[in-house]
C-alpha positions in Angstrom: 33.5 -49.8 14.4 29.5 -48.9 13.8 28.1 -45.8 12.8 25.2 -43.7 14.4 23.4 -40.5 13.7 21.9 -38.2 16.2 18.4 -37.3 15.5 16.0 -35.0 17.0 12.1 -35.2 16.3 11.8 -31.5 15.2 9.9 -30.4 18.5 12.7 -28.5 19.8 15.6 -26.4 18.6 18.5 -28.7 17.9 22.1 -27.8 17.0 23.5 -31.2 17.4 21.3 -33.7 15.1 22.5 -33.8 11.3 19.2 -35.4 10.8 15.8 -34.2 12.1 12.3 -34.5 11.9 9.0 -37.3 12.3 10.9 -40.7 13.4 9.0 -41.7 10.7 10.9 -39.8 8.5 14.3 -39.3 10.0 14.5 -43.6 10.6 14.8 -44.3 6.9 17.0 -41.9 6.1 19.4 -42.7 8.5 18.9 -46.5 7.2 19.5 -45.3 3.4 22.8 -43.3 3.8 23.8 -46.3 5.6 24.6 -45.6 9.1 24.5 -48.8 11.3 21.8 -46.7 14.4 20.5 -43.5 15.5 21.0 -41.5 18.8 18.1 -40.4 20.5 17.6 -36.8 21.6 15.5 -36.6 24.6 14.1 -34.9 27.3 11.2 -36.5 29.3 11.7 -40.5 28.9 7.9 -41.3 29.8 7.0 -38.9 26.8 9.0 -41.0 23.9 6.6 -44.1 22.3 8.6 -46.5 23.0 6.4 -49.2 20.2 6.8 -46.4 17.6 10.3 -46.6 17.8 10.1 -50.4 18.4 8.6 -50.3 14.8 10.8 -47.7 13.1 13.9 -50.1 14.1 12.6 -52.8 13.2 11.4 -52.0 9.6 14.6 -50.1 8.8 16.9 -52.5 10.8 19.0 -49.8 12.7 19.2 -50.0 16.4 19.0 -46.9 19.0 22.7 -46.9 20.0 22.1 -44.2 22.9 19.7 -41.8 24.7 21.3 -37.6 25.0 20.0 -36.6 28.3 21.1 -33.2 28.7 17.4 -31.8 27.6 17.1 -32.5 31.4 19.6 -29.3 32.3 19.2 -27.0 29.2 15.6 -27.1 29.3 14.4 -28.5 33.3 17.5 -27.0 34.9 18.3 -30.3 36.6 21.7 -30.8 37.5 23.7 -34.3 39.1 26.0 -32.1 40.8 23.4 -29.4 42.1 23.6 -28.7 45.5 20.0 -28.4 46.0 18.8 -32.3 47.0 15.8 -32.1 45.9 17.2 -30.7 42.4 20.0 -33.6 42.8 17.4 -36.0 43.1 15.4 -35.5 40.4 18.3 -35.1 38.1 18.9 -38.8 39.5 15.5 -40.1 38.9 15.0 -38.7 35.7 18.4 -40.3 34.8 17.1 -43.8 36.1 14.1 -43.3 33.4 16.5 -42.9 30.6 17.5 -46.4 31.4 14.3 -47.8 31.6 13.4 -46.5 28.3 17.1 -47.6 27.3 16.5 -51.0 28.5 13.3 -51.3 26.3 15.3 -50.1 23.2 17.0 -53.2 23.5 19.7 -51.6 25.5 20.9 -48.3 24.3 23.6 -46.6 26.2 22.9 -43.6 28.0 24.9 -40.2 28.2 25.9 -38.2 31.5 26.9 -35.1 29.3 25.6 -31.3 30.2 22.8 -32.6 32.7 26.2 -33.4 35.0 25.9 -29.3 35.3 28.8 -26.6 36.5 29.8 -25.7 39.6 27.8 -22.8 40.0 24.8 -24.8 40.4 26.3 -25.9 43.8 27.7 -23.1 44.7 31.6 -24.3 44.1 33.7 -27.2 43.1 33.8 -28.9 46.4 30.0 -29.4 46.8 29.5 -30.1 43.1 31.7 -33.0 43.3 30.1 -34.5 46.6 26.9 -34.3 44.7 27.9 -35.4 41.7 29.8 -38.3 43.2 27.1 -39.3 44.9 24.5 -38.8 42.0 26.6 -41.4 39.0 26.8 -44.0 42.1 22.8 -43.9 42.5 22.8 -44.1 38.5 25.3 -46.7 38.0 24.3 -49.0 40.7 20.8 -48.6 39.0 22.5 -49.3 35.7 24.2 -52.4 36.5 20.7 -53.4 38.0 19.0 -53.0 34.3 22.4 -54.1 32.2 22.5 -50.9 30.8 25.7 -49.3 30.0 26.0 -45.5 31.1 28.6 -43.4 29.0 30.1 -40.3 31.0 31.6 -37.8 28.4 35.2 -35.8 28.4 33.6 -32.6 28.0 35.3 -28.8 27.1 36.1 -26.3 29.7 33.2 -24.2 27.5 30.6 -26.3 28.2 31.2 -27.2 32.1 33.8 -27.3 35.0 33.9 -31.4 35.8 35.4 -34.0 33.9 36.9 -32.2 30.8 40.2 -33.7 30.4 40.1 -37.2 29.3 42.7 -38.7 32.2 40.5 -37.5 34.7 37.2 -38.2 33.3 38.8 -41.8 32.4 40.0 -42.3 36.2 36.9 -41.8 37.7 35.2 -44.5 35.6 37.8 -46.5 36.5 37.1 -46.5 39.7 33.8 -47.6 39.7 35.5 -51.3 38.1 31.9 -52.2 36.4 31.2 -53.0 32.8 28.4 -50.7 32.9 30.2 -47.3 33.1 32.3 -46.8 29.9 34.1 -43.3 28.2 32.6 -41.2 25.5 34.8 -39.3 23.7 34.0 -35.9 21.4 36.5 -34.9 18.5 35.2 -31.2 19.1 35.4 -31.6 23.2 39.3 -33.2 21.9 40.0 -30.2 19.4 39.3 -27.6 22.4 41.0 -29.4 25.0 44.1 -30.1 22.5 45.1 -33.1 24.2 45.9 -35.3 21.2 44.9 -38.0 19.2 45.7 -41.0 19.2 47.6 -41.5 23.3 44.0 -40.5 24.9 42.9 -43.1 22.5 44.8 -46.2 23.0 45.6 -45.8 26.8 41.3 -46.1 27.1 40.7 -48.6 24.6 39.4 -50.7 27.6 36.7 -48.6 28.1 35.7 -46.2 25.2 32.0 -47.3 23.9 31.2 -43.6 21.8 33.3 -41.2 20.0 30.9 -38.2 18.7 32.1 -36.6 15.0 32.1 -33.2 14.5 34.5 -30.5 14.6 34.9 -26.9 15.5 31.4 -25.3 16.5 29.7 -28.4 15.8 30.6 -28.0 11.9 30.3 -31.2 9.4 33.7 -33.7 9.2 33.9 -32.7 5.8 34.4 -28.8 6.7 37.9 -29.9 8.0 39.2 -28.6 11.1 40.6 -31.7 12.6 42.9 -34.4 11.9 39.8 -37.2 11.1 41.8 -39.5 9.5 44.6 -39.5 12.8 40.8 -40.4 14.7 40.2 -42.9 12.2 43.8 -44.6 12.5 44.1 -44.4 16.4 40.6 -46.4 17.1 41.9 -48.9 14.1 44.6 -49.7 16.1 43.2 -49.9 19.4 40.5 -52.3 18.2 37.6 -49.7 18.9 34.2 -51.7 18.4 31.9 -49.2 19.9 30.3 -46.1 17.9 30.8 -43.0 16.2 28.5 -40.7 16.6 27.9 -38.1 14.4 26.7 -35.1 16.1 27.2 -31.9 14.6 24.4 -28.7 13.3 22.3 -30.1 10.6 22.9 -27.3 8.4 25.7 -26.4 6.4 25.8 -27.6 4.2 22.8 -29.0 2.6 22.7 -33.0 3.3 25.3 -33.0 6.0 24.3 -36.4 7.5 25.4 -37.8 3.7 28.3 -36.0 3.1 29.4 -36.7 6.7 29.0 -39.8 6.8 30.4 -40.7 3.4 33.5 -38.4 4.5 34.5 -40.9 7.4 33.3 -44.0 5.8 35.8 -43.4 2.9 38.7 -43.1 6.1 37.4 -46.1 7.9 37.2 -48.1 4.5 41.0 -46.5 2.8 43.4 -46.2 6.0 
């Protein structure tokens, strides 16, 4: 399995990046704790520089292993499932320019998490899902079209309605039957849900390309709170190749993106 860090570029609040700051500075110290890529934070796609980035990876030798979109609904307010189609529709297209700039980052996967929305924002559950349906087909189709893979994360029922337990959010993918549209799993989303460990784990091996690192209220691995080393054992023994992703507040404690990291690498490397 390969390692990535989240990053922000310190022009916004960010409770999810261990590391932030200039790319120019963030890129090498992701490089020197030793993580394998980085995980872009971003909002508008046509405002990240693209060569600047280009450069960063290949100096340091990481790669961008995927593209956060949810800046899209926390700060734009637009929303896959919104029952407003024009709102819809530029949730959509904003979506297809994270795969452009995915595809010229030598093809970074890219996240459906909180820009899928809640119900409210169509008014109820039935229109959200019509919507939404409709919205991931646009995106995927457009996907498969770039041979870019889209991740759609098993969220918590405290961060939106759709697709929180695993089994469903793992069906739906399945139905689309495309390479392109793979699960991305979160130990925090798992911890709130409490739907295990290591059954959600192995029954999705077949599709599971991220598993984000972090544990209650977005807190360091190495504050405890979950059973990391059962996370560590299950995606051992299914095979996992894809990423972890550690995502969690980039303070506590001082040099979290270290301690983190060195936390699950001694798990990965002892069990």
């Amino acid at each position: 399995m390969k390692t990535s860090v989240i990053i922000a570029d310190g022009t916004f609040p960010c409770a999810t990046a261990p590391l932030q700051g200039a790319y120019e500075t963030v890129f090498p110290m992701a490089a020197e704790i030793g993580y394998d890529a980085v995980q872009l934070t971003v909002n508008r796609p046509e405002c990240v520089n693209v060569a600047l980035i280009q450069k960063l990876v290949e100096q340091t030798g990481l790669c961008v292993s995927g593209v956060a979109t949810g800046m899209g609904y926390t700060v734009d307010g637009l929303c896959l499932g919104a029952g407003d189609e024009e709102i819809r529709r530029k949730a959509v297209e904003r979506m297809k320019g994270h795969i452009d700039l995915a595809r010229a980052l030598d093809g970074a996967m890219v996240i459906i998490g909180a820009i899928r929305g809640r119900f409210h924002d169509a008014g109820g559950a039935e229109l959200f899902y019509r919507q939404f349906h409709r919205s991931v087909e646009e995106v995927v189709t457009y996907a498969e079209q770039k041979k870019i893979v889209v991740i759609l994360e098993a969220n918590d029922h405290l961060e939106t309605d759709a697709y929180i337990t695993i089994r469903d959010t793992a069906r739906f993918i399945r139905d689309f039957h495309t390479p392109f549209f793979k699960l991305h799993l979160d130990t925090m989303h798992m911890l709130y849900e409490n739907e295990g460990i290591e059954a959600p784990i192995l029954e999705n091996a077949d599709i599971l390309a991220q598993v984000d690192i972090s544990g209650e209220d977005r807190s360091c691995p190495c504050e405890g709170g979950y059973d990391y080393p059962s996370v560590v054992r299950a995606l051992k023994k299914a095979g996992f190749g894809g990423y972890l992703a550690f995502e969690y507040r980039p303070e506590p404690p001082e040099n979290g993106a270290k301690i983190g990291y060195d936390y699950i690498r001694s798990l990965i490397d002892l069990l």
